[in-house]
C-alpha positions in Angstrom: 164.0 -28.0 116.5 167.6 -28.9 117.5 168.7 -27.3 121.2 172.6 -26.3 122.2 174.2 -25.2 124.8 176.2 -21.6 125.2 180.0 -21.8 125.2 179.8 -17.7 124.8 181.9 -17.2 121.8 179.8 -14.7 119.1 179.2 -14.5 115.6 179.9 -11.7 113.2 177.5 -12.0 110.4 175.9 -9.9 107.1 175.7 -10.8 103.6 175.9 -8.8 100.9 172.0 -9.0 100.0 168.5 -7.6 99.7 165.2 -7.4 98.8 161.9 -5.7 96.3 158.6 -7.2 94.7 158.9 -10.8 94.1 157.4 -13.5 97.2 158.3 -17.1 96.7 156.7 -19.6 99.3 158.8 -23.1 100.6 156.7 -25.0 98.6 158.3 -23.1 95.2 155.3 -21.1 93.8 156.1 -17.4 93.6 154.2 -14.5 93.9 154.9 -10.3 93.8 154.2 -7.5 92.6 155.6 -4.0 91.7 157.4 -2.0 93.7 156.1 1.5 95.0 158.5 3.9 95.6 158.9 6.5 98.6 160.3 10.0 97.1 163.4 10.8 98.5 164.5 13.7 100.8 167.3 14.5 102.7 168.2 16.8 105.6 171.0 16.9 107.8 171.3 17.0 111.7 174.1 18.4 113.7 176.1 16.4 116.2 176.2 16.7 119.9 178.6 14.2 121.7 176.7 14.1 124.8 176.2 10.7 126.5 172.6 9.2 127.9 173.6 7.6 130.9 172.5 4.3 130.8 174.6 1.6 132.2 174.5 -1.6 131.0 175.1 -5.4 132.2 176.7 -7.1 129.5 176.3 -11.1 128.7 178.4 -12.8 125.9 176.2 -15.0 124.0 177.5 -17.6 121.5 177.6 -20.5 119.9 179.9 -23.4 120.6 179.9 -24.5 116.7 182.1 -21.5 115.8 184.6 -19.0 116.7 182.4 -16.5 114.9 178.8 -15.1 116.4 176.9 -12.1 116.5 173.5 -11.3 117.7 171.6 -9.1 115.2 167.9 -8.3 117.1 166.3 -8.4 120.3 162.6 -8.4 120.5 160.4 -6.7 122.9 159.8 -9.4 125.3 163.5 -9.7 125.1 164.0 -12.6 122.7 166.9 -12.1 120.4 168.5 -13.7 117.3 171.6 -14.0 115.7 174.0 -16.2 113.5 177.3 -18.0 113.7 179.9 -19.2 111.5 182.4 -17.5 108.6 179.7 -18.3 105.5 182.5 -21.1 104.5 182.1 -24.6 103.4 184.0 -25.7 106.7 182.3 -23.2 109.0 178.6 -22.2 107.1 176.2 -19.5 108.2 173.9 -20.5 110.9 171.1 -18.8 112.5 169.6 -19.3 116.2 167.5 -17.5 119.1 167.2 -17.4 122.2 165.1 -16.4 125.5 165.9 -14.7 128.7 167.9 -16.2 130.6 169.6 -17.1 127.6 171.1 -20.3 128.5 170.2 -22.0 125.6 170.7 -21.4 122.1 167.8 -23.0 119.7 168.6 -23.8 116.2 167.5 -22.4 113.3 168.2 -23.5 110.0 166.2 -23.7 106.6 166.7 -27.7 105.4 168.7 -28.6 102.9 170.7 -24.7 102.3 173.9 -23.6 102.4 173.5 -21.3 105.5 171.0 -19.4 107.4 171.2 -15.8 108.4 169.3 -14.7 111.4 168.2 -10.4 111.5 165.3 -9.8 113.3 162.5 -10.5 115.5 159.0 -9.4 116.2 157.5 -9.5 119.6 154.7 -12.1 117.8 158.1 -14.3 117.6 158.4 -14.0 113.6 162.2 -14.2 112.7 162.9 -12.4 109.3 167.0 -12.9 107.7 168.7 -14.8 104.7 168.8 -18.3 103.5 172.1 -19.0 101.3 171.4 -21.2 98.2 168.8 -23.2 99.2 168.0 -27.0 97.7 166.4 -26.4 94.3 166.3 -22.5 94.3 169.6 -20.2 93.1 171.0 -17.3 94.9 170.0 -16.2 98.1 166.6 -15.7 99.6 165.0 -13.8 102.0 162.8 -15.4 104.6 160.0 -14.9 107.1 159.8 -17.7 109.7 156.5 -18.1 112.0 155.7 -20.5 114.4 157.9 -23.5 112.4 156.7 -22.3 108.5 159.4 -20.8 106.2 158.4 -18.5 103.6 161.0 -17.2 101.0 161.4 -14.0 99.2 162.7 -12.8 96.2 162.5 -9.3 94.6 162.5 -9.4 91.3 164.9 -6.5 90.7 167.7 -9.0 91.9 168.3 -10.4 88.8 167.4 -14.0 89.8 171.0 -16.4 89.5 173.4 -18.1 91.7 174.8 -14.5 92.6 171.5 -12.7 93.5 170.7 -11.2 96.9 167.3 -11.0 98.8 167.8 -10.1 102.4 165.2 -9.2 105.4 167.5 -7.2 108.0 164.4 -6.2 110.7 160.6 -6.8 111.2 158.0 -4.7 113.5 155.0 -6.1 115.3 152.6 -4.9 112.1 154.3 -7.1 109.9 157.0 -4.5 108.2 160.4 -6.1 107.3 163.3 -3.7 105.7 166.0 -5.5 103.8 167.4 -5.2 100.1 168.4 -7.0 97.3 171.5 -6.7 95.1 171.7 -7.5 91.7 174.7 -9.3 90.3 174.4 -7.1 87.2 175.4 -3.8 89.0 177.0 -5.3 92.7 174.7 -2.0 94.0 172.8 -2.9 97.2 169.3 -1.2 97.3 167.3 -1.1 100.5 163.2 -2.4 100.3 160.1 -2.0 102.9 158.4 -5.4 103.1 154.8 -5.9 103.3 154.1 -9.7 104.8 150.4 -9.3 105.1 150.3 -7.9 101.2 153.3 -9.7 99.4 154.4 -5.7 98.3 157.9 -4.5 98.6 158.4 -1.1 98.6 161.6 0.9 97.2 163.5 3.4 99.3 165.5 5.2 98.1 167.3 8.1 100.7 170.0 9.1 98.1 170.2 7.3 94.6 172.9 6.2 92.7 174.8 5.0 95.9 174.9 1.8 97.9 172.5 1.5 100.3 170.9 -1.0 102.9 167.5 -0.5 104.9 168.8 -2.3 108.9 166.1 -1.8 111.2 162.1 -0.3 111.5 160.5 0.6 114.5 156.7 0.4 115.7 155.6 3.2 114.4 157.4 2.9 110.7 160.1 4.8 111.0 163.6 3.3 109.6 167.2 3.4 109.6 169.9 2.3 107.6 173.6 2.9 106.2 174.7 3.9 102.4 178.2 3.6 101.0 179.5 6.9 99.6 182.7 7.8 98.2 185.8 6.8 99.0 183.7 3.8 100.3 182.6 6.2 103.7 179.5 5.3 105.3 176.7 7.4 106.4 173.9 6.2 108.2 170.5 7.4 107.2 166.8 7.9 109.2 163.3 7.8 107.7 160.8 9.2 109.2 156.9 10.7 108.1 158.4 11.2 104.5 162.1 12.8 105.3 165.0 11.6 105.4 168.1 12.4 107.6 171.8 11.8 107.3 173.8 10.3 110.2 177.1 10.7 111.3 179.6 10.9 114.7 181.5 13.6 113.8 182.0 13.0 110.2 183.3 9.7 111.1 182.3 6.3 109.3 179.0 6.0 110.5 176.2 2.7 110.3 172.8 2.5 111.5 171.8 -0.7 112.5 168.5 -0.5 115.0 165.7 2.0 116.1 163.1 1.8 118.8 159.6 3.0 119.4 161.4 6.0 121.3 163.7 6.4 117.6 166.5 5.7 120.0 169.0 5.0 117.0 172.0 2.2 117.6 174.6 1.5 115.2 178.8 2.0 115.3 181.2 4.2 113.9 185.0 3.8 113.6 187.0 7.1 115.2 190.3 8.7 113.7 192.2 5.8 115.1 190.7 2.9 112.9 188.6 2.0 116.3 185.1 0.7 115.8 182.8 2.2 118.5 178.9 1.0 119.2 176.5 3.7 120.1 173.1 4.7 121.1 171.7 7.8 119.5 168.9 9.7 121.3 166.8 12.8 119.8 168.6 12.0 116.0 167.0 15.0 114.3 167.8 17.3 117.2 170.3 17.5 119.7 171.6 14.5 118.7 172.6 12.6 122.2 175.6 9.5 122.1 176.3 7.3 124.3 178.8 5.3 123.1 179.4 1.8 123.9 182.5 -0.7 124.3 181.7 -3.7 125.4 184.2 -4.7 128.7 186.1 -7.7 127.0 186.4 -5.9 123.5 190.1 -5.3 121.9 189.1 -2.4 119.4 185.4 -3.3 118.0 182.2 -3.0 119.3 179.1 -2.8 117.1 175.6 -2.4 118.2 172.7 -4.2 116.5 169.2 -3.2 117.8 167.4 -1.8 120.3 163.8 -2.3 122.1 161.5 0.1 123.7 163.3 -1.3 127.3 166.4 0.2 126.3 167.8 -3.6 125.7 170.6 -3.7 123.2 172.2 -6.3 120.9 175.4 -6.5 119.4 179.0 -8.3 118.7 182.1 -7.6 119.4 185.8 -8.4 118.4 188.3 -9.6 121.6 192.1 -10.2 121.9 191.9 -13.1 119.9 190.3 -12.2 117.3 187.2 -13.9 117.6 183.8 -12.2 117.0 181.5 -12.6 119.9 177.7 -11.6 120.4 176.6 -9.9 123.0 172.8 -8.7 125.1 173.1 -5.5 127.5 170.5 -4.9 129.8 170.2 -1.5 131.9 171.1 -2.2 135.4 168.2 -2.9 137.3 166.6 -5.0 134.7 165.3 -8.5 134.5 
C-alpha cells in the first residue's frame, strides 16, 4: 500500500450514490438477492437547544494531493477514514485512513478506477465507501475492503449503466453497512441496510416518495440518515427497534451523518444566516441535547461526520480560503 505524509489540508467528499440486492466480487462474478423491506414509521421529537459539555481538541488532517479533504468515520480503536480530491479528471476522488497519532495518511485506492470514496470503518478494520467507474465494470460501485481484498457491490435496483449509484456510507462491528443506490431512471436516492455475511440488502424506507440516504449504524443496529423534502429542505431521520424519528435544529436544514453505541447523533445543520453548524445530538427521542460544534479555524462550515462510543468525532470543515479540510476531535483528556 502506498504511504504519504500530512500537509493538513481536508477533503470534502459524497457522491450522489447507493445501494440494494445485487453483490458483485473483484473478480466480476455477481451475486444478490431480493430486498426485504422494513415498514416505515415516523414520530417526531421536540427540540431542546441545550449543550453537552464536551470539549474537544481539534487536529486538521489532510492530504497533500488536494486542496479538498474530509474525514468521513472514526472507528472504535480510533482509526478513521476519509477521501480527497474534487471527483475531476485533474483532481479525482481518493480515499485513505489513518491511525492515532495520525501522522501518516495510507492510501487507499481500488486499481485501475476513476476514484475512490472512503465512508466508514469497523473496529475489525473493514473500510466500506464508493469506487467511481471502475476498469471493466460501469457506474459506480460500492465496496467492502478487508485486510487488502476488495469486494464490490451492486443493488440491482440501480439500474445498472455508466450513471448508476451503489454506495456504502457506514459499517458496525457485526458486519452491517448502510448506504443507497440511485437509479439514473428516477435521480431519487434510496437508502439500503447491508448484510456482508449474507450478500442481503435490505430496503429502508422512513418516508417514501422522497430522497433519502441511510449515513451511519451503530452497534446495536440503530441508524441515521437525511432525506430531501420540499423545497429541497433536509431532515434528518433515526431508526430504531422498528420506529422512526424525524430530526431537526429548530426547523433548520438538518443532516444526520453518525450515531454511536450511546445513539449520540452527529450531523450539521445550516442556521437562518446560510451558516453551516456541526453538532452532537444526545437523548434524540427525548430531550433532545445539542452541542454544537465549530471547528476553531472554520470561516462559516463545519460538518460532523461520525462518532464512536469514546465520544471521538470526525468531520471537515470550510476555512478563509475556501478550502475543505478534515478534521478528528478528541475530548480533552484523551489519548
Amino acid at each position: 500500500m502506498t504511504h504519504f505524509l500530512l500537509r493538513r489540508t481536508p477533503c470534502a467528499v459524497c457522491v450522489a450514490v447507493s445501494a440494494i440486492a445485487v453483490a458483485a466480487c473483484s473478480n466480476g462474478a455477481v451475486s444478490g438477492s431480493t430486498a426485504e423491506s422494513i415498514p416505515a414509521a415516523s414520530s417526531k421529537a421536540r427540540p431542546n437547544t441545550q449543550p453537552t459539555g464536551i470539549q474537544f481538541k481539534y487536529e486538521t488532517i489532510d492530504d497533500g494531493a488536494s486542496t479538498t479533504s474530509n474525514l468521513s468515520g472514526v472507528n472504535q480503536l480510533g482509526k478513521i477514514v476519509g477521501t480527497y480530491g474534487t471527483g475531476t479528471a485533474s483532481d479525482p476522488y481518493g480515499g485513505f485512513t489513518s491511525r492515532s497519532p495520525y501522522s501518516r495518511l495510507d492510501a487507499l485506492n481500488y486499481p485501475q478506477a476513476a476514484g475512490t470514496i472512503a465512508e466508514g470503518v469497523s473496529s475489525n478494520k473493514i473500510v466500506v465507501g464508493a469506487v467511481v467507474s471502475p476498469s471493466s465494470l460501469r457506474g459506480t460501485w460500492g465496496f467492502v475492503w478487508d485486510a487488502g481484498a476488495w469486494t464490490l457491490v451492486k443493488d440491482r435496483e440501480d439500474g445498472g449503466g455508466k450513471d448508476s449509484v451503489t454506495e456504502l456510507t457506514a459499517i458496525n462491528d457485526s458486519g452491517l453497512a448502510t448506504g443507497y443506490y440511485v437509479n439514473p431512471s428516477t435521480h431519487q436516492p434510496s437508502p439500503v441496510e447491508f448484510n456482508l455475511l449474507s450478500n442481503q440488502f435490505i430496503n429502508l424506507d422512513p418516508d417514501s416518495g422522497v430522497k433519502q440516504v441511510a449515513t451511519g449504524i451503530n452497534g446495536k443496529g440503530d441508524i441515521v440518515g437525511y432525506e430531501t423534502g420540499s423545497g429541497g429542505k433536509y431532515l434528518g431521520w433515526f431508526y430504531r427497534t422498528g420506529s422512526y424519528f424525524t430530526i431537526a435544529h429548530a426547523g433548520d436544514d438538518t443532516q444526520l451523518w453518525g450515531i454511536n453505541w450511546q445513539d449520540e447523533l452527529v450531523g450539521s445543520y445550516k442556521d437562518k444566516s446560510g451558516v453551516t453548524h456541526g453538532f452532537i445530538l444526545t437523548d434524540p427521542t427525548g430531550s433532545q441535547q445539542w452541542q454544537f460544534i465549530d471547528e476553531p479555524n472554520a470561516a462559516g462550515t463545519t460538518v460532523v461526520t461520525d462518532i464512536n462510543n469514546h465520544n471521538e468525532i470526525t468531520g471537515w470543515y470550510v476555512d478563509s480560503n475556501g478550502n475543505a479540510n478534515g478534521f478528528v476531535g478528541l475530548p480533552q483528556g484523551s489519548r
